[in-house]
KOLLUM-435570 format. One record per residue: x, y, z of N, C-alpha, C in turn. Coordinates in steps of 0.1 Angstrom, whole numbers. Layout:
<sites>
n.x;n.y;n.z;ca.x;ca.y;ca.z;c.x;c.y;c.z
X;Y;Z;X;Y;Z;X;Y;Z
...
</sites>
This chain:
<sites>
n.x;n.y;n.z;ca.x;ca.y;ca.z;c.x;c.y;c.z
719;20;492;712;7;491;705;6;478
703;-8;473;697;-10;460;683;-16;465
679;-16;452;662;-22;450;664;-37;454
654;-40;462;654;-58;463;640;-62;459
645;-66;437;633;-66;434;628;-84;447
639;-92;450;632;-104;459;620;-99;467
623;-89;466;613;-85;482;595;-79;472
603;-75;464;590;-72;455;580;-84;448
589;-93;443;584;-109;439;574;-112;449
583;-114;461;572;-123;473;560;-115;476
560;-100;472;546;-90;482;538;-93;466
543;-101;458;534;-104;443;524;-119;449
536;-124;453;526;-141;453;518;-134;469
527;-128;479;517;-126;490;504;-120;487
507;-110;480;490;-104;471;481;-115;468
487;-120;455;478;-130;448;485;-143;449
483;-152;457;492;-167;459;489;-171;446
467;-173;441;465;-179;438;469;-177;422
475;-165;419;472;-158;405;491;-159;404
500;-169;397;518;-166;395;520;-157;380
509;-155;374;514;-147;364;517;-130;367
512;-128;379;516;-114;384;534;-113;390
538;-120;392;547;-123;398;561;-125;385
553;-134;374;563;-131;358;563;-120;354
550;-113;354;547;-98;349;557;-87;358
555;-87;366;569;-78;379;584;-84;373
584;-99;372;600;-99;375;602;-96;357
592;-97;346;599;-94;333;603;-79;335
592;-71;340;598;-59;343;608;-51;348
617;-62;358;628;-66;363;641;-66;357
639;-79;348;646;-85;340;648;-75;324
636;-70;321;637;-68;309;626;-56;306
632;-46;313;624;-30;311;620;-28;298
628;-26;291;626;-23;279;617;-30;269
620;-45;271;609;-52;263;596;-51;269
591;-49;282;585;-52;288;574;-40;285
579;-25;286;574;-16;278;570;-17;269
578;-24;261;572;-22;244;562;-31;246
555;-43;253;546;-54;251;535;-46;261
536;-37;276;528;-33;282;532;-17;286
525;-9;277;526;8;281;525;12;286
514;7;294;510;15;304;498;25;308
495;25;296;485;32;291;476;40;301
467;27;308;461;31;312;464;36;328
475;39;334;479;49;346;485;60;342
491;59;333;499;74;328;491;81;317
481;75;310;474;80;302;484;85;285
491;80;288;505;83;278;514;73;279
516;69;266;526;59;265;542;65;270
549;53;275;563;57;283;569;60;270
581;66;276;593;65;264;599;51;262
603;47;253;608;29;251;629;34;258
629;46;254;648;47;258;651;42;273
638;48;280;646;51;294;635;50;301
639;39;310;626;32;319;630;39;333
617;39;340;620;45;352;630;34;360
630;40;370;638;29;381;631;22;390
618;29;391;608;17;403;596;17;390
602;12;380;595;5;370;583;-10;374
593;-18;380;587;-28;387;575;-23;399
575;-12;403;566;-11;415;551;-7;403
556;0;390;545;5;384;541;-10;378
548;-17;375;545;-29;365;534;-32;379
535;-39;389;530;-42;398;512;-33;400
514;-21;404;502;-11;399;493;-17;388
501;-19;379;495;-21;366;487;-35;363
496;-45;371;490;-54;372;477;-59;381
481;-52;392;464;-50;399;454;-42;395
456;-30;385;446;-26;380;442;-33;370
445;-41;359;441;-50;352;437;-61;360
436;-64;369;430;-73;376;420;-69;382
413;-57;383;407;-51;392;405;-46;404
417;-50;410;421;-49;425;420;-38;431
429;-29;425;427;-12;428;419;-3;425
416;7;429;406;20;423;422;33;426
417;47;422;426;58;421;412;68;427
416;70;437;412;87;444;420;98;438
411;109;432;420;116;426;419;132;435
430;134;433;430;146;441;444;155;439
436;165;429;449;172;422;454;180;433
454;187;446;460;194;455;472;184;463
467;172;462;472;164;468;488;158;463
486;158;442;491;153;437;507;164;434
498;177;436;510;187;432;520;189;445
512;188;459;521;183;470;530;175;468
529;161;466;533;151;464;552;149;460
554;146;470;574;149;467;576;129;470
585;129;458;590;114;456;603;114;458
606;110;470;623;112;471;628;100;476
636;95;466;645;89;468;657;89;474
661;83;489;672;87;495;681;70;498
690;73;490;701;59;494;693;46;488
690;50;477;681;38;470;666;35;468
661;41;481;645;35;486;639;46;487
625;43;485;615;56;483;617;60;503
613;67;499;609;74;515;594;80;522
591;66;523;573;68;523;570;83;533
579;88;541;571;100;547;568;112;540
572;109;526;567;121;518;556;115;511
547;102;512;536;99;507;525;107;509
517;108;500;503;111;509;494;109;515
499;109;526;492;101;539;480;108;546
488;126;546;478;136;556;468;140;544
457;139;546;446;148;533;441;164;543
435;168;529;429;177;537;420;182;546
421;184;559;412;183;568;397;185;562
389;173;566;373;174;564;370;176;550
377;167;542;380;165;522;367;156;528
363;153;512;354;140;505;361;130;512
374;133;507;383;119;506;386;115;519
389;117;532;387;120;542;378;114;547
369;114;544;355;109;549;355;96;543
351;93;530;355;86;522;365;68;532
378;76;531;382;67;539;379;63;551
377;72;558;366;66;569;361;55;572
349;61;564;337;51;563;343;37;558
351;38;549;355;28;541;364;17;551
371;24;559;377;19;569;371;15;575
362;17;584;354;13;592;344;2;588
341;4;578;332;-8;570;339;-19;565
352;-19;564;364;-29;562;364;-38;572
370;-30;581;371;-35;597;367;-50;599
353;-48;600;340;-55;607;346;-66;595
351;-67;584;354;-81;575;370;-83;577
378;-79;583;388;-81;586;395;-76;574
391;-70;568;403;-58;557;404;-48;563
416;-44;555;421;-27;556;425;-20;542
417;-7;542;418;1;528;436;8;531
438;10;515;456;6;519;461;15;505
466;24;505;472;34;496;485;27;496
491;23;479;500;20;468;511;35;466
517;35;472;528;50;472;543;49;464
549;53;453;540;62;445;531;56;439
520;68;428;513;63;422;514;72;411
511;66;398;514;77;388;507;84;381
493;82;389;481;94;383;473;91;394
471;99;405;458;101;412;464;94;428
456;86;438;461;83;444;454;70;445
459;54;447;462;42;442;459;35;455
448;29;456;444;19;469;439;8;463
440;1;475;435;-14;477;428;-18;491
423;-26;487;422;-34;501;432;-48;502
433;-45;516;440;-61;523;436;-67;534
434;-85;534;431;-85;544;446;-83;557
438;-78;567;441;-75;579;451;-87;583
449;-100;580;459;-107;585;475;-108;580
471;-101;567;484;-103;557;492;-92;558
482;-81;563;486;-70;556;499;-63;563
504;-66;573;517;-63;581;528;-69;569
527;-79;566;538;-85;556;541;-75;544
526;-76;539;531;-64;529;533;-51;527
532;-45;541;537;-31;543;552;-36;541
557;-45;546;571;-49;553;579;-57;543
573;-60;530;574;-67;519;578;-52;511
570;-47;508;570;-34;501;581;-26;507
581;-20;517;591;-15;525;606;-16;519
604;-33;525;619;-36;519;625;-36;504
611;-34;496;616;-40;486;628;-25;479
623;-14;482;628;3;478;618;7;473
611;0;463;603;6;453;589;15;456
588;10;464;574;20;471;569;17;487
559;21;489;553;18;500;537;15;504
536;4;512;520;7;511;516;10;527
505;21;525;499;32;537;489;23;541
486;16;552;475;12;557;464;26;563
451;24;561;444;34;570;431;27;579
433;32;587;429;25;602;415;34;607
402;28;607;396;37;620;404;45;629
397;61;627;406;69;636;416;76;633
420;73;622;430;87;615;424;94;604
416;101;614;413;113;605;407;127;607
412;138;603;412;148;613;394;153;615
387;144;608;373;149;613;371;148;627
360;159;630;362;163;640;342;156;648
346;149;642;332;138;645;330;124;648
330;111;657;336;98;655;323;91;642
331;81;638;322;74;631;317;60;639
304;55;639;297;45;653;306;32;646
308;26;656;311;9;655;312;4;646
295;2;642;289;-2;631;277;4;623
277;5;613;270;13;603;257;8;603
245;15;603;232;7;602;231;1;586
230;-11;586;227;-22;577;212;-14;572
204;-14;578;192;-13;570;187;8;564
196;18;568;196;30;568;210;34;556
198;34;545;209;39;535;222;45;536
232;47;530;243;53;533;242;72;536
235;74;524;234;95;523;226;94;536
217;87;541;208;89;549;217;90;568
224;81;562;232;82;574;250;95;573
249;96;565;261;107;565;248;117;569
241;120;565;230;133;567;226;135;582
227;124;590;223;126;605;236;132;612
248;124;603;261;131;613;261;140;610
258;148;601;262;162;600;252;171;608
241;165;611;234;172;615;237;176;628
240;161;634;244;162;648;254;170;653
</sites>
């Protein structure tokens, strides 16, 4: 099977309807790897400029990355045990998200982290949402909740990557997090009671 950058275009305008220059930026990447390099490095996810010879092949999923980090959309959890796990396999065209990383380390920062963040999502109708691959660290977003099925399923199709929704509830802590967070009881103040409990 091949890349369907179509499929990658639309999860551009589905992202950002309001913003069509993400959507030029993906398909020049598309269209024209090589120039597209030489005008945007990359810089800031690889920390090292690409080679101009030889562009990757889910070049457009990083153009994409790149483009919501310049936009500010994304943040990178970094997690070097995670990263050296990390297997990117390509089978019959299309990434194969079950080698993403999805499972963390039982009872991590990050772990928790998501959690909370999930749960605090929730209650606004978002979901925090890992960008798979990612080429330094690990690559989230938020989405709202109503969209966000498309763009698993946008991404999906397109080969180039995947995006991991995380949900209240997957996480191997061995403690639940309440409903809703107390609004007026600082955040450390409230991690500090569940552990105690």
């Amino acid at each position: 099977m091949k890349y369907q950058s179509e499929s990658l275009l639309t999860l551009c305008q589905q992202l950002l309807p309001e913003d069509p220059t993400l959507v030029t930026e993906v398909e020049w990447s598309v269209t024209s790897p090589i120039s597209y390099l030489y005008h945007h490095p990359m810089q800031a996810l690889w920390g090292k400029r690409l080679t101009l010879h030889k562009p990757l092949s889910n070049l457009p999923w990083f153009a994409l990355l790149y483009g919501l980090k310049q936009r500010k959309l994304t943040f990178r959890l970094h997690q070097p045990q995670a990263q050296k796990r990390m297997a990117w396999v390509i089978r019959g065209g299309r990434f194969d998200g079950s080698h993403a990383t999805r499972h963390r380390q039982p009872g991590s920062e990050t772990d928790l982290f998501i959690q909370l963040a999930s749960q605090y999502l929730k209650s606004f109708d978002y979901v925090l949402c890992e960008f798979s691959p990612s080429p330094a660290g690990v690559t989230m977003g938020i989405l709202p909740t109503a969209g966000m099925e498309d763009c698993v399923a946008l991404a999906q199709a397109s080969g180039y990557g995947t995006i991991i929704p995380y949900t209240p509830g997957e996480s191997s802590l061995n403690w639940a997090i309440p409903d809703t967070l107390p609004s007026a009881l600082p955040l450390y103040e409230h991690l500090t009671s569940l552990w105690k409990a």
